[in-house]
Structure formats: structure tokens, C-alpha cells
C-alpha positions, 0 to 999 in steps of 0.5 A: 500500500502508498501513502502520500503524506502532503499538505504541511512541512516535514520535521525529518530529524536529520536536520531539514525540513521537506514537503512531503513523505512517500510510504510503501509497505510500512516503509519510508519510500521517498521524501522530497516534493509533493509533485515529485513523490506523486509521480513516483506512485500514481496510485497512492492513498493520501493523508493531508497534513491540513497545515500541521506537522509530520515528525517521525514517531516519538521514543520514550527514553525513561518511563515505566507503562506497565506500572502506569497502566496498573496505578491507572486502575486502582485509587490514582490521585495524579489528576488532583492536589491537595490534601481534601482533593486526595482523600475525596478521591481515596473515600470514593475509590474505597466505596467503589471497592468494598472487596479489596484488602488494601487501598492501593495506588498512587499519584500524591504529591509531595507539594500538596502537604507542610514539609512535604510529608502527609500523614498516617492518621490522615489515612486511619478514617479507611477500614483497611490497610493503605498504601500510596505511591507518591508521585516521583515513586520514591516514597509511600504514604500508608496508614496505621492498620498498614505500619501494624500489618508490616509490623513496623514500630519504633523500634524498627530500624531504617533499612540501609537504602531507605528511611522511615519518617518517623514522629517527635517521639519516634513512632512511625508517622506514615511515610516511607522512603525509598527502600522503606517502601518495600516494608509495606509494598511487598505486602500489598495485592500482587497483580496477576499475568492478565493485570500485567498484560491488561496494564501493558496493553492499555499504557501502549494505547494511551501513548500511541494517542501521545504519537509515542511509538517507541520507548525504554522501559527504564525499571524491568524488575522487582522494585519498591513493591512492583513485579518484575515485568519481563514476563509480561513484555516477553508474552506481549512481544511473542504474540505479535501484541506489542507494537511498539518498539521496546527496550527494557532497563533490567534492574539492577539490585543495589543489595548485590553486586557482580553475582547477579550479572549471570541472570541478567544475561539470561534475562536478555537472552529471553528476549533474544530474536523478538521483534519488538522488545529487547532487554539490552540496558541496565538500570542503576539508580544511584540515589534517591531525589532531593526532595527528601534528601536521598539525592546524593550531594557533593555539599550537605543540604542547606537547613537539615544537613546530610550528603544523601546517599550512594545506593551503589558503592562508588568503590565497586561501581565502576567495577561492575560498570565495567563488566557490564560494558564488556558484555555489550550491555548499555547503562542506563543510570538514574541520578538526581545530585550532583554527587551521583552524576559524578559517580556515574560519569566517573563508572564510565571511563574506559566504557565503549561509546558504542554501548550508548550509555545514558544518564538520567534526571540530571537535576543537578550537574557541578559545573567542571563535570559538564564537559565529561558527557560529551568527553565520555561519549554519554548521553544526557536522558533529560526529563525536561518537564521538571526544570520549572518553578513548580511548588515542589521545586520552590518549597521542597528543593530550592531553599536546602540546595541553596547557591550556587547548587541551585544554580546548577540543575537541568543545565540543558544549554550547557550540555548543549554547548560542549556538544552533549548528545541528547535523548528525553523522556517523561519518567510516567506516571511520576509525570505528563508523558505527553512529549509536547508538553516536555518540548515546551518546558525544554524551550520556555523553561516554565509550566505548559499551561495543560498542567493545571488541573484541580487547582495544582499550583503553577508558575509562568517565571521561567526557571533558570531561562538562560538553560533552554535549549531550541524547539528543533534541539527538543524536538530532535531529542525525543525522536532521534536521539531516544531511538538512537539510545533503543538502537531502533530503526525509527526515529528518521523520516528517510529512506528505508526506515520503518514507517512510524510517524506522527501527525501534529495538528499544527506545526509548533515552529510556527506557533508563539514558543509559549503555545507550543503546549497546545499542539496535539497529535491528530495521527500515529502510525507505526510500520505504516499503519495507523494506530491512532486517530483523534 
């Protein structure tokens, strides 16, 4: 089958802009002139850009759909703030549920309560134990009837990788901390093979609506309560049900060391000779976030003191990065302080380049190590949808980083300059997976104006103006670099490359850069054929 895409421009990711694609058998045939493409094939079904703007399919460089899609159908407060607003939304959820043993889900915000920290006696209104992911899932918030059915107490030790947020006089007070959350989460309703699949097969939907035709899976694996979803990519891509272009991150267990590396190349050897999905990362997290002081920092935090913390050691990490990079794996590290980016970087010297290693988040980054991405050959993932004067960023972050830290975080064009490579992502559900919306705070540096919602706080001053980076830069990050990272054969409007594409309904490089936001995807398709339509 033809298909002629005419009728706006043609953002091709490799630095140029045409007039029209030519699609035969879900490849890319020509791209060129409208006139010329027609000649080409006489008979041609024809899709009419009606004045918007044709870009390969986007690739999600950091996100996690399978938990998405399970958080979606339990108690999700990710489209509420504020403490009223969530327990509204949790009293409903318990009604609408009388059967389950544990109301479970996720989405709060940190912003939403006083020092960031809600409160188990908040929750002690509910008849059974509770258990809610906040939403960068780095913490959880759990109620009374949950502590005594983990038989967390006082006297229980925080484990080396977490903490238990505790009262003044040092009963637990309802919120746990990275691997803390284990303690109550492991407890929590397992999913079945059928809600994984289900969860998966809806989060595939929902980011095909989002022109999303490709992304990596950055935690495949057992983590803070969540299954291990190998399994479920494994069945989905076996079938022929997955169409998208995956690979998965497989986690990497910070309580062991080089032992565990045999079955992780028995896990990509699973994958091995599948179409769609591919289990050729490694995902380390080395610290924690900074809104409750887990991220690793070169300098104590302002106020309440204390460094964060290493998950990895860094004494061992670049031992076991080395193994990794011999084994032809790529590396896929989160890191949030400028400590942990150091750590990182520093696991990569001597790695080869054409592993496509990447670091993730990359809030803050001290100067001197900026010009070692590029050195290194490693790839800036960026989040950029976080680099704005959002409330957890002016209440929870800002005044304990202090400056010239603060100074420091999302340094987009300064990355840029010493000629880093990029790729994006949106780390969904702990945020909007609409890359649009991400390309907006990448270019303008404050909120798209979509994410206000039930009276969510949100502010129009551009944070740190002087790091944004270009709507072609952004744009091109979330294409072809994301692909670039997967390896995939997408990314490119060019000749002989696979026919994933996405139909904007207006060409954003015409639009104010402040209502780059609005901008919709009317079409997706993948291979040619259409898997989407608004």
C-alpha cells in the first residue's frame, strides 16, 4: 500500500525540513516534493497534513507503562492536589471497592502537604490497610492498620537504602522512603499475568494517542513493591501484541553486586530474536531525589544537613560498570545530585561509546563535570518537564540546595554547548508523558499551561531561562536521539526506515514558543499503519 503524506512541512530529524513523505509497505519510500513523490506512485492513498506537522514517531527514553497502566486502575490521585482533593478521591475509590484488602495506588504529591510529608492518621478514617505511591515513586504514604500489618514500630530500624519518617517521639508517622517502601509494598495485592498484560496493553494505547511509538522501559524488575515485568513484555512481544518498539532497563539490585550479572544475561537472552522488545540496558539508580534528601550531594543540604546517599558503592561501581560494558550491555543510570552524576560519569571511563550509555534526571550537574558527557561519549536522558518553578521545586528543593547548587540543575544549554548528545523522556506516571508538553518546558523553561488541573499550583517565571535549549534541539531529542539510545530503526523520516510517524495538528515552529503546549497529535502510525486517530 502508498501513502502520500502532503499538505504541511516535514520535521525529518536529520536536520531539514521537506514537503512531503512517500510510504510503501510500512516503509519510508521517498521524501522530497509533493509533485515529485506523486509521480513516483500514481496510485497512492493520501493523508493531508491540513497545515500541521509530520515528525517521525516519538521514543520514550525513561518511563515505566506497565506500572502506569496498573496505578491507572486502582485509587490514582495524579489528576488532583491537595490534601481534601486526595482523600475525596481515596473515600470514593474505597466505596467503589468494598472487596479489596488494601487501598492501593498512587499519584500524591509531595507539594500538596507542610514539609512535604502527609500523614498516617490522615489515612486511619479507611477500614483497611493503605498504601500510596507518591508521585516521583520514591516514597509511600500508608496508614496505621498498614505500619501494624508490616509490623513496623519504633523500634524498627531504617533499612540501609531507605528511611522511615518517623514522629517527635519516634513512632512511625506514615511515610516511607525509598527502600522503606518495600516494608509495606511487598505486602500489598500482587497483580496477576492478565493485570500485567491488561496494564501493558492499555499504557501502549494511551501513548500511541501521545504519537509515542517507541520507548525504554527504564525499571524491568522487582522494585519498591512492583513485579518484575519481563514476563509480561516477553508474552506481549511473542504474540505479535506489542507494537511498539521496546527496550527494557533490567534492574539492577543495589543489595548485590557482580553475582547477579549471570541472570541478567539470561534475562536478555529471553528476549533474544523478538521483534519488538529487547532487554539490552541496565538500570542503576544511584540515589534517591532531593526532595527528601536521598539525592546524593557533593555539599550537605542547606537547613537539615546530610550528603544523601550512594545506593551503589562508588568503590565497586565502576567495577561492575565495567563488566557490564564488556558484555555489550548499555547503562542506563538514574541520578538526581550532583554527587551521583559524578559517580556515574566517573563508572564510565574506559566504557565503549558504542554501548550508548545514558544518564538520567540530571537535576543537578557541578559545573567542571559538564564537559565529561560529551568527553565520555554519554548521553544526557533529560526529563525536561521538571526544570520549572513548580511548588515542589520552590518549597521542597530550592531553599536546602541553596547557591550556587541551585544554580546548577537541568543545565540543558550547557550540555548543549560542549556538544552533549541528547535523548528525553517523561519518567510516567511520576509525570505528563505527553512529549509536547516536555518540548515546551525544554524551550520556555516554565509550566505548559495543560498542567493545571484541580487547582495544582503553577508558575509562568521561567526557571533558570538562560538553560533552554531550541524547539528543533527538543524536538530532535525525543525522536532521534531516544531511538538512537533503543538502537531502533525509527526515529528518521528517510529512506528505508520503518514507517512510524506522527501527525501534529499544527506545526509548533510556527506557533508563539509559549503555545507550543497546545499542539496535539491528530495521527500515529507505526510500520505504516495507523494506530491512532483523534
Amino acid at each position: 500500500m502508498n501513502i502520500l503524506f502532503r499538505g504541511g512541512r516535514v520535521f525529518t530529524a536529520t536536520g531539514e525540513f521537506a514537503e512531503a513523505v512517500l510510504v510503501q509497505d510500512g516503509l519510508i519510500a521517498a521524501v522530497g516534493g509533493e509533485g515529485e513523490l506523486a509521480r513516483l506512485a500514481p496510485a497512492h492513498d493520501t493523508v493531508d497534513l491540513d497545515g500541521g506537522l509530520l515528525v517521525p514517531g516519538f521514543t520514550d527514553a525513561h518511563i515505566h507503562p506497565v506500572q502506569a497502566g496498573l496505578e491507572r486502575a486502582k485509587c490514582d490521585l495524579s489528576e488532583v492536589f491537595g490534601l481534601d482533593a486526595y482523600l475525596t478521591e481515596i473515600s470514593d475509590y474505597a466505596a467503589k471497592n468494598p472487596e479489596k484488602a488494601w487501598i492501593d495506588g498512587g499519584g500524591w504529591d509531595m507539594a500538596a502537604f507542610p514539609g512535604g510529608l502527609p500523614h498516617r492518621s490522615q489515612l486511619d478514617f479507611l477500614d483497611r490497610p493503605a498504601y500510596l505511591i507518591q508521585r516521583d515513586h520514591h516514597a509511600a504514604w500508608v496508614n496505621t492498620r498498614a505500619l501494624e500489618r508490616a509490623g513496623i514500630t519504633a523500634d524498627t530500624p531504617d533499612p540501609s537504602d531507605g528511611r522511615i519518617e518517623r514522629d517527635a517521639d519516634g513512632t512511625p508517622s506514615g511515610v516511607l522512603h525509598e527502600g522503606a517502601m518495600d516494608l509495606v509494598g511487598l505486602l500489598t495485592p500482587r497483580p496477576t499475568s492478565q493485570d500485567l498484560d491488561a496494564a501493558l496493553a492499555e499504557a501502549e494505547q494511551y501513548l500511541f494517542s501521545l504519537g509515542i511509538t517507541g520507548w525504554q522501559d527504564a525499571i524491568v524488575g522487582s522494585y519498591a513493591g512492583s513485579q518484575d515485568q519481563l514476563p509480561t513484555y516477553l508474552s506481549a512481544a511473542g504474540s505479535g501484541r506489542l507494537r511498539a518498539r521496546v527496550v527494557g532497563a533490567l534492574w539492577w539490585d543495589r543489595t548485590r553486586g557482580l553475582d547477579q550479572i549471570e541472570g541478567l544475561v539470561a534475562r536478555r537472552a529471553a528476549a533474544e530474536g523478538l521483534d519488538r522488545f529487547r532487554a539490552t540496558s541496565i538500570k542503576i539508580m544511584q540515589d534517591g531525589i532531593t526532595e527528601n534528601f536521598t539525592a546524593a550531594t557533593l555539599e550537605p543540604y542547606c537547613l537539615c544537613g546530610g550528603t544523601g546517599l550512594s545506593y551503589v558503592d562508588p568503590g565497586k561501581l565502576k567495577e561492575y560498570v565495567a563488566e557490564l560494558d564488556r558484555l555489550g550491555f548499555q547503562v542506563h543510570f538514574h541520578a538526581i545530585g550532583e554527587r551521583a552524576v559524578r559517580e556515574a560519569l566517573d563508572s564510565f571511563e574506559g566504557t565503549d561509546p558504542a554501548n550508548r550509555h545514558h544518564i538520567a534526571h540530571l537535576q543537578i550537574i557541578e559545573p567542571s563535570d559538564v564537559p565529561r558527557f560529551a568527553a565520555l561519549g554519554v548521553t544526557a536522558n533529560l526529563q525536561p518537564l521538571w526544570a520549572t518553578h513548580h511548588a515542589q521545586m520552590d518549597e521542597l528543593t530550592l531553599p536546602f540546595l541553596g547557591d550556587p547548587r541551585s544554580s546548577w540543575q537541568y543545565p540543558f544549554a550547557d550540555l548543549l554547548a560542549h556538544g552533549t548528545r541528547f535523548c528525553a523522556g517523561s519518567d510516567w506516571p511520576v509525570s505528563n508523558a505527553d512529549p509536547l508538553q516536555g518540548m515546551h518546558v525544554a524551550v520556555n523553561r516554565t509550566e505548559p499551561g495543560s498542567s493545571v488541573h484541580a487547582g495544582y499550583p503553577t508558575a509562568q517565571t521561567p526557571f533558570l531561562p538562560g538553560q533552554r535549549i531550541d524547539l528543533a534541539t527538543a524536538l530532535t531529542a525525543y525522536t532521534a536521539g531516544s531511538a538512537w539510545i533503543n538502537q531502533s530503526p525509527a526515529g528518521l523520516i528517510e529512506r528505508g526506515r520503518p514507517a512510524d510517524l506522527v501527525v501534529l495538528d499544527r506545526d509548533p515552529f510556527e506557533l508563539p514558543k509559549q503555545d507550543i503546549w497546545t499542539t496535539q497529535v491528530s495521527l500515529t502510525f507505526v510500520d505504516g499503519e495507523p494506530v491512532h486517530q483523534r
